[in-house]
PQR file of N, CA, C, O and H, with PARSE charges and radii, in Angstrom:
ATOM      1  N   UNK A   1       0.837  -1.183   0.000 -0.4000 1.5000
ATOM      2  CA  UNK A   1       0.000   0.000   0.000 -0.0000 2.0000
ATOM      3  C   UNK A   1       0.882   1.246   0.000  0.5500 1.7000
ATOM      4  O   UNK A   1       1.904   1.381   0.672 -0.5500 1.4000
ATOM      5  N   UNK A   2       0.273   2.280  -0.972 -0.4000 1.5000
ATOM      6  CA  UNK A   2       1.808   3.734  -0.872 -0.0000 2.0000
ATOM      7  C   UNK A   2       0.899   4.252  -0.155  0.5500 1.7000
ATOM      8  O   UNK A   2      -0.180   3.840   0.271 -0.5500 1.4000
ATOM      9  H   UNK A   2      -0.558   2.170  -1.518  0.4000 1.0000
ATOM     10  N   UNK A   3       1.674   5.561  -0.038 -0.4000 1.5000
ATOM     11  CA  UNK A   3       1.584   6.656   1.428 -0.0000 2.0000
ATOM     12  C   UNK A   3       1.320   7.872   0.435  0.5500 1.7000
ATOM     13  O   UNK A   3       1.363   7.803  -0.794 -0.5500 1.4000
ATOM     14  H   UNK A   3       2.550   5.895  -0.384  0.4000 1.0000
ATOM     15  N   UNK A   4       1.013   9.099   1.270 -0.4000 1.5000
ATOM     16  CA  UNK A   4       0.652  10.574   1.151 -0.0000 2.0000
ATOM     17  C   UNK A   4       1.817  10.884   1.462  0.5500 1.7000
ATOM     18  O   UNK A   4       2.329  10.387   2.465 -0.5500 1.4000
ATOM     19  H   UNK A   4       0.978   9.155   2.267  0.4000 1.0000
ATOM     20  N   UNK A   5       2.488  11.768   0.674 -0.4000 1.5000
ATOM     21  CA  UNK A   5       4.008  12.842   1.319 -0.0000 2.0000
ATOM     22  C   UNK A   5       3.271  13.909   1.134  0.5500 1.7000
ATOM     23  O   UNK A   5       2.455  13.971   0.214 -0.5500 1.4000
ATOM     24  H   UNK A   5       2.072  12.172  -0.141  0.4000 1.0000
ATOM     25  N   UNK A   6       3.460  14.819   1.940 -0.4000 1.5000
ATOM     26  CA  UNK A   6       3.484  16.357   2.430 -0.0000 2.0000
ATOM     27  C   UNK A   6       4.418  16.677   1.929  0.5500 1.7000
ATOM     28  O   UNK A   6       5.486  16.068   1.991 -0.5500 1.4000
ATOM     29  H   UNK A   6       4.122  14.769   2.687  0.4000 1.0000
ATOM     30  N   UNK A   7       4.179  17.844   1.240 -0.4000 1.5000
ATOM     31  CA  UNK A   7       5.236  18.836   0.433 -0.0000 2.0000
ATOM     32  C   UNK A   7       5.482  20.227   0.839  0.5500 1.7000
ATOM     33  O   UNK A   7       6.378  20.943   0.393 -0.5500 1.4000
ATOM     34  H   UNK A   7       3.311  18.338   1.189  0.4000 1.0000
ATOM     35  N   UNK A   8       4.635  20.535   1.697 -0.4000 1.5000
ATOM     36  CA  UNK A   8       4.300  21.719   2.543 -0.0000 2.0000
ATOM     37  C   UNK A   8       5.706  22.332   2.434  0.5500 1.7000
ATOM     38  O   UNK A   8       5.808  23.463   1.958 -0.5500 1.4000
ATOM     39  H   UNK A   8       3.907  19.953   2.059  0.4000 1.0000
ATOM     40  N   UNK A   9       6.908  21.591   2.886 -0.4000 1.5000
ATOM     41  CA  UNK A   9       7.589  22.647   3.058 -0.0000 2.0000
ATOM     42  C   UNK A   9       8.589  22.954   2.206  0.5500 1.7000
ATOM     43  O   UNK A   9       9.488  23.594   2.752 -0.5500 1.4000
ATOM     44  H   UNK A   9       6.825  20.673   3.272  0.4000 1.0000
ATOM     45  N   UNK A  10       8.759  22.711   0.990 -0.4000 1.5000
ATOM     46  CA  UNK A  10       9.313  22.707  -0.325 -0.0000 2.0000
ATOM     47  C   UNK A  10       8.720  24.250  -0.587  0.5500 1.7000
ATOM     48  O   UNK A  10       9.306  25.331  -0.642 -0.5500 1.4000
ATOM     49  H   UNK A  10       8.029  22.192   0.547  0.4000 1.0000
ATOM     50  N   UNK A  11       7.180  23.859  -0.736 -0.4000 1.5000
ATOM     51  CA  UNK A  11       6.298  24.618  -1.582 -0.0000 2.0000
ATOM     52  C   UNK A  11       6.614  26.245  -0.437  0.5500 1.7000
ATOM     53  O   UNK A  11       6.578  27.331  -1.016 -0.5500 1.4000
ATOM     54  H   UNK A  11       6.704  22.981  -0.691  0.4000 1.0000
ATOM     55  N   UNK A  12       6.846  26.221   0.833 -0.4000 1.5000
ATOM     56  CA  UNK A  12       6.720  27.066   1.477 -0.0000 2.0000
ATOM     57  C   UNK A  12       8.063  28.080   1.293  0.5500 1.7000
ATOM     58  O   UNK A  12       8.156  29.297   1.453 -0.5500 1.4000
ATOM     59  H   UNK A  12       6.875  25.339   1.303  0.4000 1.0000
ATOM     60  N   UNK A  13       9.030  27.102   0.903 -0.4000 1.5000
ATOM     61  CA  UNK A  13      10.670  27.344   0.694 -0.0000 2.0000
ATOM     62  C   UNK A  13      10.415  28.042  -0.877  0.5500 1.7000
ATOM     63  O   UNK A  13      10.670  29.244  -0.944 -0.5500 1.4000
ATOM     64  H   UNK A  13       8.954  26.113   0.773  0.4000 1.0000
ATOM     65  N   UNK A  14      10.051  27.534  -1.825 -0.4000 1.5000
ATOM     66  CA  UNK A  14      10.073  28.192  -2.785 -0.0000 2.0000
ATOM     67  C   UNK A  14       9.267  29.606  -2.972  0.5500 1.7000
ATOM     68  O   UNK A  14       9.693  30.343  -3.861 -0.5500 1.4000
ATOM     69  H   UNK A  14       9.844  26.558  -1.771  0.4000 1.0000
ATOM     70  N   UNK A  15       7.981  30.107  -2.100 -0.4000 1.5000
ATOM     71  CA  UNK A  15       7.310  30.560  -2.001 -0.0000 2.0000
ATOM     72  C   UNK A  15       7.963  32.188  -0.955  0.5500 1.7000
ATOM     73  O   UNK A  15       7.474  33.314  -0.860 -0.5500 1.4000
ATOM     74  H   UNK A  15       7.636  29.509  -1.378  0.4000 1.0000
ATOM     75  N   UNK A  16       9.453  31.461  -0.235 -0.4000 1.5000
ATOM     76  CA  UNK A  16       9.697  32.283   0.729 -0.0000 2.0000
ATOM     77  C   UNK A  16       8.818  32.667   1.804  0.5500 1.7000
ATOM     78  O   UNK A  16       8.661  33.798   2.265 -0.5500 1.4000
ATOM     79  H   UNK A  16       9.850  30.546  -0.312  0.4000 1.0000
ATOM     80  N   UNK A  17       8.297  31.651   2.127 -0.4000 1.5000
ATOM     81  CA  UNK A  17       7.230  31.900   3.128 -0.0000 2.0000
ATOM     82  C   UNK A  17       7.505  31.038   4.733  0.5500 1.7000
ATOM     83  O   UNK A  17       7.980  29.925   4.957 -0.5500 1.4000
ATOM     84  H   UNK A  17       8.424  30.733   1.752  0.4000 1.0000
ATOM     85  N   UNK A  18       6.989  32.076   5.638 -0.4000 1.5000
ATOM     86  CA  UNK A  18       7.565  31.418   6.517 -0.0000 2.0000
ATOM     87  C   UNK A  18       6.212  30.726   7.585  0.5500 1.7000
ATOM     88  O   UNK A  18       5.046  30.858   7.214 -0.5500 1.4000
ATOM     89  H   UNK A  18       6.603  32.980   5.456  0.4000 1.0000
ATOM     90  N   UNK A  19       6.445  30.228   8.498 -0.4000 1.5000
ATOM     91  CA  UNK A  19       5.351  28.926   8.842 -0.0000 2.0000
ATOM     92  C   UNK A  19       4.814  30.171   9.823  0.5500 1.7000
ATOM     93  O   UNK A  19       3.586  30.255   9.790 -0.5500 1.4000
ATOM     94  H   UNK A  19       7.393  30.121   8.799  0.4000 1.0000
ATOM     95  N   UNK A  20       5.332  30.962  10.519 -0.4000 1.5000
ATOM     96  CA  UNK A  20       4.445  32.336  11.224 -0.0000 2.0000
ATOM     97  C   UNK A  20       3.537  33.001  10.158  0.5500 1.7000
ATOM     98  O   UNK A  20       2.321  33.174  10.234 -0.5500 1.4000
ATOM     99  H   UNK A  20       6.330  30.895  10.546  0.4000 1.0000
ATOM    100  N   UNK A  21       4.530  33.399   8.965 -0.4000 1.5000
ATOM    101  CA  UNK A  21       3.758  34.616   7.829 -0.0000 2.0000
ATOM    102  C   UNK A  21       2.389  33.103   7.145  0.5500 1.7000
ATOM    103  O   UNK A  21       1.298  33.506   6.739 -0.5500 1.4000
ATOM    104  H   UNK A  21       5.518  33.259   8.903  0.4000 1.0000
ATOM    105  N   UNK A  22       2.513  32.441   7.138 -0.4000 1.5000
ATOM    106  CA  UNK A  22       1.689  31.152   6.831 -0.0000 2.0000
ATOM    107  C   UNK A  22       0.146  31.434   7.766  0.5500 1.7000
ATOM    108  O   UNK A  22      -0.942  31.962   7.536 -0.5500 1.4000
ATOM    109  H   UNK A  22       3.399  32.115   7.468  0.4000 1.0000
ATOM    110  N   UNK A  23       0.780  30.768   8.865 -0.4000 1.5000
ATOM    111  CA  UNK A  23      -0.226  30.363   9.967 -0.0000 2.0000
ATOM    112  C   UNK A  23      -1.149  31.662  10.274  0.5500 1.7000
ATOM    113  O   UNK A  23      -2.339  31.542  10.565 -0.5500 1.4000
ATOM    114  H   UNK A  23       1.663  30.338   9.052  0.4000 1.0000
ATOM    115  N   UNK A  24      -0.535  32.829  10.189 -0.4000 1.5000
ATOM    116  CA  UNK A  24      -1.747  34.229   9.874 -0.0000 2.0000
ATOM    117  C   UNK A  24      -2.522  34.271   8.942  0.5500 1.7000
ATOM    118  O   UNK A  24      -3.738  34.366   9.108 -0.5500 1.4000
ATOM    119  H   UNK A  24       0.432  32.926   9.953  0.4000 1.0000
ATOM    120  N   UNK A  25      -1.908  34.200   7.705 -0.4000 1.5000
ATOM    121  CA  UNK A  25      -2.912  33.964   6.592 -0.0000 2.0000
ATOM    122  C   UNK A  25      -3.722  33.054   6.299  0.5500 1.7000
ATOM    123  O   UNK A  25      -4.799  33.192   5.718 -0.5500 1.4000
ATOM    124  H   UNK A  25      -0.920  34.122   7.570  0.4000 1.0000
ATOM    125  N   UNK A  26      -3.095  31.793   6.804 -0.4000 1.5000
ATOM    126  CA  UNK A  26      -4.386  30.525   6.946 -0.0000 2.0000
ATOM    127  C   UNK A  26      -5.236  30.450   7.966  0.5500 1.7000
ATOM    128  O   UNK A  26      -6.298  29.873   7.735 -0.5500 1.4000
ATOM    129  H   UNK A  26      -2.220  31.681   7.275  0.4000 1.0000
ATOM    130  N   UNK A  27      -5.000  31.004   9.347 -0.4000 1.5000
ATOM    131  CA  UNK A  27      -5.731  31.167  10.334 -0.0000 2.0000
ATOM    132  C   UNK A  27      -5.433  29.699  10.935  0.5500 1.7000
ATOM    133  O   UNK A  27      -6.484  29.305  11.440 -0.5500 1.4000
ATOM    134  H   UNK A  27      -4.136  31.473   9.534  0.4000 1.0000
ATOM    135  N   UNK A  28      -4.675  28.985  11.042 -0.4000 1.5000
ATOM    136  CA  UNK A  28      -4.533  27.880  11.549 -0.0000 2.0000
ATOM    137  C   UNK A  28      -3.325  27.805  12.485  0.5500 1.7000
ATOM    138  O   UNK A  28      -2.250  27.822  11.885 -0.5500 1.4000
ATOM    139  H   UNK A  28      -3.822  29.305  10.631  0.4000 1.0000
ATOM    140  N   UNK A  29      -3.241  27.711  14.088 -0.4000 1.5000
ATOM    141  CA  UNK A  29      -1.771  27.871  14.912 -0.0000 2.0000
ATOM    142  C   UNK A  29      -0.729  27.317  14.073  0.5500 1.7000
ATOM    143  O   UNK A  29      -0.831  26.655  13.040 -0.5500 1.4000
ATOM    144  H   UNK A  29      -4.114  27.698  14.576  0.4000 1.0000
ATOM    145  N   UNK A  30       0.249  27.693  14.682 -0.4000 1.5000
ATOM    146  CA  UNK A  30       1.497  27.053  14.154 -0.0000 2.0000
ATOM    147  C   UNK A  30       1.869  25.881  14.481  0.5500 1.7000
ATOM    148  O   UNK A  30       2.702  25.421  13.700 -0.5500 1.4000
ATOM    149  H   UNK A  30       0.331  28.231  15.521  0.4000 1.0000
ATOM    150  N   UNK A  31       1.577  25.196  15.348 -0.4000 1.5000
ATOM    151  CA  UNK A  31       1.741  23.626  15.854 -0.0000 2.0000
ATOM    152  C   UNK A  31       1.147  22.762  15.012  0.5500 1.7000
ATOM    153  O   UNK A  31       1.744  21.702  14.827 -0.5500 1.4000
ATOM    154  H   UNK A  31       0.900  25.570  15.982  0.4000 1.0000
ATOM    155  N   UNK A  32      -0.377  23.022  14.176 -0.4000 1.5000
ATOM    156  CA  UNK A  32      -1.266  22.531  13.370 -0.0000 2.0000
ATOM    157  C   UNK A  32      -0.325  22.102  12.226  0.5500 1.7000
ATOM    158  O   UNK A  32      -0.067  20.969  11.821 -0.5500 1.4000
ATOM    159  H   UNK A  32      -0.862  23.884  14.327  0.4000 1.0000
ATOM    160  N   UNK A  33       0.281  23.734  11.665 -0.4000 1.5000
ATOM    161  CA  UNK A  33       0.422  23.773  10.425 -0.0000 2.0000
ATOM    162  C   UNK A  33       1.890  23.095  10.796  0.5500 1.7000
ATOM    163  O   UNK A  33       2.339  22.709   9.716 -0.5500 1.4000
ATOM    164  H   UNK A  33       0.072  24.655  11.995  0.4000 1.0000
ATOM    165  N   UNK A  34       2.856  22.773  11.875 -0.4000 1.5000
ATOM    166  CA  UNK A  34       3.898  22.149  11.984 -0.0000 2.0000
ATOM    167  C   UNK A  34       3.539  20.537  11.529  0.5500 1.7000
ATOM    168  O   UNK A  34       4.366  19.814  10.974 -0.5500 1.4000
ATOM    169  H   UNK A  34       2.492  23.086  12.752  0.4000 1.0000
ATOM    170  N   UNK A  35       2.499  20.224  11.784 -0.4000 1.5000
ATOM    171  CA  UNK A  35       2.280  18.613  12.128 -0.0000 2.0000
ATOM    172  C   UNK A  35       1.773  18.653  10.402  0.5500 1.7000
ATOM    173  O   UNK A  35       1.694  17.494   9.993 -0.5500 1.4000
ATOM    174  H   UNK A  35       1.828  20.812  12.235  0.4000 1.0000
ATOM    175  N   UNK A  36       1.531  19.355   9.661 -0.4000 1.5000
ATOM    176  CA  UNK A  36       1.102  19.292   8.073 -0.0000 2.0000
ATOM    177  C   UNK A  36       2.528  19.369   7.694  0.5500 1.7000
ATOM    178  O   UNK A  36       3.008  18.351   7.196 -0.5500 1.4000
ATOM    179  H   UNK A  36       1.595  20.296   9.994  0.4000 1.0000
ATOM    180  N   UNK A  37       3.263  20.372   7.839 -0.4000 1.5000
ATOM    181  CA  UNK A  37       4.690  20.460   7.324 -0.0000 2.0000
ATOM    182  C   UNK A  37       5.461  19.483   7.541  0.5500 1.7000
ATOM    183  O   UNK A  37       6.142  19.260   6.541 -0.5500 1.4000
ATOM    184  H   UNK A  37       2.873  21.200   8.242  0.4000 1.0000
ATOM    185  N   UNK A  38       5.777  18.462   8.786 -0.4000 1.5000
ATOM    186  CA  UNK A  38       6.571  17.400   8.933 -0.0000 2.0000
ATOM    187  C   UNK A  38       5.852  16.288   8.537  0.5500 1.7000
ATOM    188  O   UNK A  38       6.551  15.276   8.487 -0.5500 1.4000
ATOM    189  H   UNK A  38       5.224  18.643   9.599  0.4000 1.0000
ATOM    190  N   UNK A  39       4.649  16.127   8.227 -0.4000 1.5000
ATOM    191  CA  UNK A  39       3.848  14.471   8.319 -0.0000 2.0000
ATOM    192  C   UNK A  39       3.321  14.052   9.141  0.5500 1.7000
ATOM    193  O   UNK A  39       2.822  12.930   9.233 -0.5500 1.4000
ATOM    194  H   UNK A  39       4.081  16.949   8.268  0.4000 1.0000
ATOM    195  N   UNK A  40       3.337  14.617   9.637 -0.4000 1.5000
ATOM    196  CA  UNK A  40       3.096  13.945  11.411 -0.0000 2.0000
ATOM    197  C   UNK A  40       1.269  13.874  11.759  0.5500 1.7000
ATOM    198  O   UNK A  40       0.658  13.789  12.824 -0.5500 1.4000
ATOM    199  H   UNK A  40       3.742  15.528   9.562  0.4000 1.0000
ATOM    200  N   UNK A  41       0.832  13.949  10.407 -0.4000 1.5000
ATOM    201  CA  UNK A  41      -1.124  14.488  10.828 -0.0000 2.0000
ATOM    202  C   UNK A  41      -1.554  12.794   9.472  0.5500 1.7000
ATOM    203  O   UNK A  41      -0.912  12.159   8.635 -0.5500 1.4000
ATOM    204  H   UNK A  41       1.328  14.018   9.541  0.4000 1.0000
ATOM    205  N   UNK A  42      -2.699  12.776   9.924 -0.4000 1.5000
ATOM    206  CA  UNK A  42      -3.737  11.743   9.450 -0.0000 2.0000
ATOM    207  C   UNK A  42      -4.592  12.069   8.666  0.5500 1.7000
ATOM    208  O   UNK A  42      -4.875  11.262   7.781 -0.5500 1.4000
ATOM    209  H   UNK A  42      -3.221  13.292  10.603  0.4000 1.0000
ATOM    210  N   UNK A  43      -5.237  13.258   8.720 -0.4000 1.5000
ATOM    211  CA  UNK A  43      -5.811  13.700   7.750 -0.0000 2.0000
ATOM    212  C   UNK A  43      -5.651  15.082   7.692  0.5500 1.7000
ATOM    213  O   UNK A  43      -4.672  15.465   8.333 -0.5500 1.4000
ATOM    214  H   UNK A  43      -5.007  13.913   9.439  0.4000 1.0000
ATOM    215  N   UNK A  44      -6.455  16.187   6.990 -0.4000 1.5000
ATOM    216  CA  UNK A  44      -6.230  17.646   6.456 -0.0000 2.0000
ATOM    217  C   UNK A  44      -7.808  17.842   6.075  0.5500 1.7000
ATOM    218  O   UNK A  44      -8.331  17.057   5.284 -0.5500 1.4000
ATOM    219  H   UNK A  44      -7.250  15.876   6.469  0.4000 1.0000
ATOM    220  N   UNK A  45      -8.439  18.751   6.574 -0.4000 1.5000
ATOM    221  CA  UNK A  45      -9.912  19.341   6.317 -0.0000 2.0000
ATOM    222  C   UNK A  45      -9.208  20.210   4.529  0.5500 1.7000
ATOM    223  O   UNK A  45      -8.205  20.797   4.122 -0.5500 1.4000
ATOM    224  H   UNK A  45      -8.015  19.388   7.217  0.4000 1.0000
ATOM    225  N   UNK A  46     -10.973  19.597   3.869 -0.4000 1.5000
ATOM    226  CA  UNK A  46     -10.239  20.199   2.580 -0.0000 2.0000
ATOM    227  C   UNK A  46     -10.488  21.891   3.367  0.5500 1.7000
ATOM    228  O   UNK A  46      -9.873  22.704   2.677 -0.5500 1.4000
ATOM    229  H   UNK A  46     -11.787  19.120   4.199  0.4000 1.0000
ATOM    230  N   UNK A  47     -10.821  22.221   3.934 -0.4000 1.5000
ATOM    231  CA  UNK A  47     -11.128  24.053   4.160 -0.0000 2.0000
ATOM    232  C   UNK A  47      -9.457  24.428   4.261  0.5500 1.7000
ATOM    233  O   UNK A  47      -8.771  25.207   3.600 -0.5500 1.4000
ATOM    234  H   UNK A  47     -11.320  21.560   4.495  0.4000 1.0000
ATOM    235  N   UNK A  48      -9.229  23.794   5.046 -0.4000 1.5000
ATOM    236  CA  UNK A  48      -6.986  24.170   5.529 -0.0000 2.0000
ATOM    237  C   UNK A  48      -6.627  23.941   4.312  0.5500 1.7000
ATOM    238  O   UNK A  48      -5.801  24.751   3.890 -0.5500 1.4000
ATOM    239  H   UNK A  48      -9.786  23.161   5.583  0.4000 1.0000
ATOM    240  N   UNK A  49      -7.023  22.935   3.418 -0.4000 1.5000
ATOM    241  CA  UNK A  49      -5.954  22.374   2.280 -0.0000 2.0000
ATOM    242  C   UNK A  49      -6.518  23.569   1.213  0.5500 1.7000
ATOM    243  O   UNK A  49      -5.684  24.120   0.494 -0.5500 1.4000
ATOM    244  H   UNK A  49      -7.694  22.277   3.761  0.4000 1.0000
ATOM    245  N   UNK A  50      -7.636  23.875   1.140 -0.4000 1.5000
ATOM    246  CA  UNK A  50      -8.081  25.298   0.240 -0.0000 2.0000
ATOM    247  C   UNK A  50      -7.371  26.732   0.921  0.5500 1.7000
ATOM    248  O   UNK A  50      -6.929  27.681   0.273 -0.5500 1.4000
ATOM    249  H   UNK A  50      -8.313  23.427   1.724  0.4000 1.0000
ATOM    250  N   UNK A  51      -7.398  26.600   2.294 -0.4000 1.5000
ATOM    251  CA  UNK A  51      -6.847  28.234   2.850 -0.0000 2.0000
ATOM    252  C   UNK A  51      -5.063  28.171   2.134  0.5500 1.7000
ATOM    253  O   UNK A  51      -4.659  29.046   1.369 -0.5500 1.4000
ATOM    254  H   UNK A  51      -7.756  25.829   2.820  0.4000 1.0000
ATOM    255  N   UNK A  52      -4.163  26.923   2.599 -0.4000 1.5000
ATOM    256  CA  UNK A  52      -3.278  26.808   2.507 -0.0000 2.0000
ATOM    257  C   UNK A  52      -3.023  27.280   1.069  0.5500 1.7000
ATOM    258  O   UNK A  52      -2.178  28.167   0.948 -0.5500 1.4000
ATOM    259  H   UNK A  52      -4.491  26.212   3.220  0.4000 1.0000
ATOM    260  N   UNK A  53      -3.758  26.719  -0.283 -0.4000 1.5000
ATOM    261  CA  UNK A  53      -3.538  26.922  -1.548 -0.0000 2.0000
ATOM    262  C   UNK A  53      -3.808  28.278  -1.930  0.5500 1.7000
ATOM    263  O   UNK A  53      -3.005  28.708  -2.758 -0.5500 1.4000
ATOM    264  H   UNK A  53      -4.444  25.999  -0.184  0.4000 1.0000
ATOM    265  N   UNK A  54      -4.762  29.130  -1.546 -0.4000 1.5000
ATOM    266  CA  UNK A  54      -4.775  30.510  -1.525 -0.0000 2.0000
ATOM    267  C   UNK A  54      -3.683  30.951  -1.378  0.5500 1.7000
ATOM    268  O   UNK A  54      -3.039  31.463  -2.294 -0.5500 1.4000
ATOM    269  H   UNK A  54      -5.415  28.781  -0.874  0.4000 1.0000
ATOM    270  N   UNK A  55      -3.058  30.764   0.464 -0.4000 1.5000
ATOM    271  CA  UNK A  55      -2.043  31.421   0.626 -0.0000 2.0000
ATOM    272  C   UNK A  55      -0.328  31.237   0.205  0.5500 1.7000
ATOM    273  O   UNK A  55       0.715  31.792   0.551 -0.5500 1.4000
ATOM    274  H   UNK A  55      -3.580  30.348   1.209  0.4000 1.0000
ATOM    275  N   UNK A  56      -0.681  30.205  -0.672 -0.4000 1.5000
ATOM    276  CA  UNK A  56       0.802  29.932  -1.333 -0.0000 2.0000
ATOM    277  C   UNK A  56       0.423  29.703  -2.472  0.5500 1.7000
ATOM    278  O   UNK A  56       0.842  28.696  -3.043 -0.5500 1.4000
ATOM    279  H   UNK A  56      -1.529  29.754  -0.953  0.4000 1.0000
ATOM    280  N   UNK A  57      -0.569  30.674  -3.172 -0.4000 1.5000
ATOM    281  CA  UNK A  57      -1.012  30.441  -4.677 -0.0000 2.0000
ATOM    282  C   UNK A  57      -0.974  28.958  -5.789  0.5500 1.7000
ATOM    283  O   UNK A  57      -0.971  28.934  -7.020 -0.5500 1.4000
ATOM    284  H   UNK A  57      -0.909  31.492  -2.708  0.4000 1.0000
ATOM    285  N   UNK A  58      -0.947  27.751  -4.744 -0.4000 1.5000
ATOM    286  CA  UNK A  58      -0.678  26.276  -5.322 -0.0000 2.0000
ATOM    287  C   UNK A  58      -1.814  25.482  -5.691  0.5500 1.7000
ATOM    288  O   UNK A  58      -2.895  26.065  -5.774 -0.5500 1.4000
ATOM    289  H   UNK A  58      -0.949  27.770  -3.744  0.4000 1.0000
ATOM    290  N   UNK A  59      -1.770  24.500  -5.880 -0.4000 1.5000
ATOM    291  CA  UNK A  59      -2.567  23.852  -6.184 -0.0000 2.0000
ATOM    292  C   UNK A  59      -2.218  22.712  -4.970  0.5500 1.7000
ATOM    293  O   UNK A  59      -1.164  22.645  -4.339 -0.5500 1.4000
ATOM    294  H   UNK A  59      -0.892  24.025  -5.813  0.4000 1.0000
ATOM    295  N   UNK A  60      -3.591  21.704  -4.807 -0.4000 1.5000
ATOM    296  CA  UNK A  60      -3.637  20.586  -4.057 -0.0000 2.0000
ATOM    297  C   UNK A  60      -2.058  20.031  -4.419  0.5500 1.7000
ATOM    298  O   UNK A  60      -1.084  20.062  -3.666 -0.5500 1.4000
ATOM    299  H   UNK A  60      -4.448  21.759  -5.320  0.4000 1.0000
ATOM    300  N   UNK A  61      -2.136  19.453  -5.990 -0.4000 1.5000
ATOM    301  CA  UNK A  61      -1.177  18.906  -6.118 -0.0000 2.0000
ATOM    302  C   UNK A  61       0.055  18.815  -5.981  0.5500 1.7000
ATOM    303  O   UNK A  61       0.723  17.789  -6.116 -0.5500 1.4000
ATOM    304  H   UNK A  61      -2.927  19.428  -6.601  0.4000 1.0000
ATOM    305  N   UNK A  62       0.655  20.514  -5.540 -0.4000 1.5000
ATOM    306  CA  UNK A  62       1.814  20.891  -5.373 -0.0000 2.0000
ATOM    307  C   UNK A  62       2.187  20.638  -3.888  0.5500 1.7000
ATOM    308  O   UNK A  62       3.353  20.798  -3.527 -0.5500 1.4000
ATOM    309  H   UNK A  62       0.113  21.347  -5.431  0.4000 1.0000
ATOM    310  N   UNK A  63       1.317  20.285  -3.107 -0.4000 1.5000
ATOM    311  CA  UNK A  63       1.324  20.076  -1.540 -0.0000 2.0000
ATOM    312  C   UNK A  63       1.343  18.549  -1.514  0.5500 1.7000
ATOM    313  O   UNK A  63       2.398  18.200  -0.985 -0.5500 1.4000
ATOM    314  H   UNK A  63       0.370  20.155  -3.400  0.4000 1.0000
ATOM    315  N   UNK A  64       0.642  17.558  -1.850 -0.4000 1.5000
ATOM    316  CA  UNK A  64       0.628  16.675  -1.549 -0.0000 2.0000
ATOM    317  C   UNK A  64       0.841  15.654  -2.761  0.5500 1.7000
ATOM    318  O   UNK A  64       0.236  15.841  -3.816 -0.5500 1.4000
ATOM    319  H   UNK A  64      -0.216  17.841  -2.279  0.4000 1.0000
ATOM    320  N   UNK A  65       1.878  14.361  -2.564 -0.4000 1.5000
ATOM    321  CA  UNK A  65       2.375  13.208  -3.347 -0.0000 2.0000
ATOM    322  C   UNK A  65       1.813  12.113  -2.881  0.5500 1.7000
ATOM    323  O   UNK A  65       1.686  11.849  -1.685 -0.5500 1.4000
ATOM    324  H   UNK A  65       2.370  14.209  -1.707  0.4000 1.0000
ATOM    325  N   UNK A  66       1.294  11.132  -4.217 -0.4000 1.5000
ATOM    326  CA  UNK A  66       1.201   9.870  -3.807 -0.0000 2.0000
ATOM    327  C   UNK A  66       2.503   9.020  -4.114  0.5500 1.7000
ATOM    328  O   UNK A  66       3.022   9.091  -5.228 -0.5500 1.4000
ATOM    329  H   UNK A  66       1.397  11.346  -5.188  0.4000 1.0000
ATOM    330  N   UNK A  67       2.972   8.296  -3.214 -0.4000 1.5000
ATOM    331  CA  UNK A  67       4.005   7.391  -3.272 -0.0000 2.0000
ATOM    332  C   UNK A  67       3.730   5.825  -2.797  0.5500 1.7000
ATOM    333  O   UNK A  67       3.847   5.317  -1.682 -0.5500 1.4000
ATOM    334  H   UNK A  67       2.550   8.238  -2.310  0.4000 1.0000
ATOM    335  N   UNK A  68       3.177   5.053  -4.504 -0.4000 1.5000
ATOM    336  CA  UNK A  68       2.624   3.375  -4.195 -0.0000 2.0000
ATOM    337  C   UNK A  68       3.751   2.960  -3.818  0.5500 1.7000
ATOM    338  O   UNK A  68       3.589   1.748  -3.955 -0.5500 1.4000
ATOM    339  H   UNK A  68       3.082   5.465  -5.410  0.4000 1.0000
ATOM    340  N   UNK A  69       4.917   3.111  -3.389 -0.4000 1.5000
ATOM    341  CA  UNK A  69       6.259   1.653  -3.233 -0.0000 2.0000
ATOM    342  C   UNK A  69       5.917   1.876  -1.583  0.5500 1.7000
ATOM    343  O   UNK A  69       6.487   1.189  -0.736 -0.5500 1.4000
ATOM    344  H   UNK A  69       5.049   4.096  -3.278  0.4000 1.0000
TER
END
């Protein structure tokens, strides 16, 4: 069975964005958006995964990988 990778923080690095200037504009604490940035979460409300794409002008796809191996 493959896994979900989080890309969060690629996309945040290229974006020059930082997980404070983030977590204001998404309205989501910073501990939240830490546990999206490392992997460390189970699921993601699409509302965060839509605020998040606003605020780093991305798409779903640029945040999140499927990896079958």
């Amino acid at each position: 069975m493959g896994k979900i990778i989080l890309r969060l923080d690629r996309v945040m690095a290229d974006r020059k964005m930082s997980l404070n200037e983030l977590s204001k504009k998404v309205g989501v604490s910073n501990v939240n958006l830490s546990k999206i940035k490392t992997g460390k979460i189970s699921a993601v409300r699409f509302s965060t995964l839509e605020a998040i794409c606003e605020a780093l002008d991305c798409q779903p796809g640029d945040i999140l990988e499927y990896d079958k191996n």
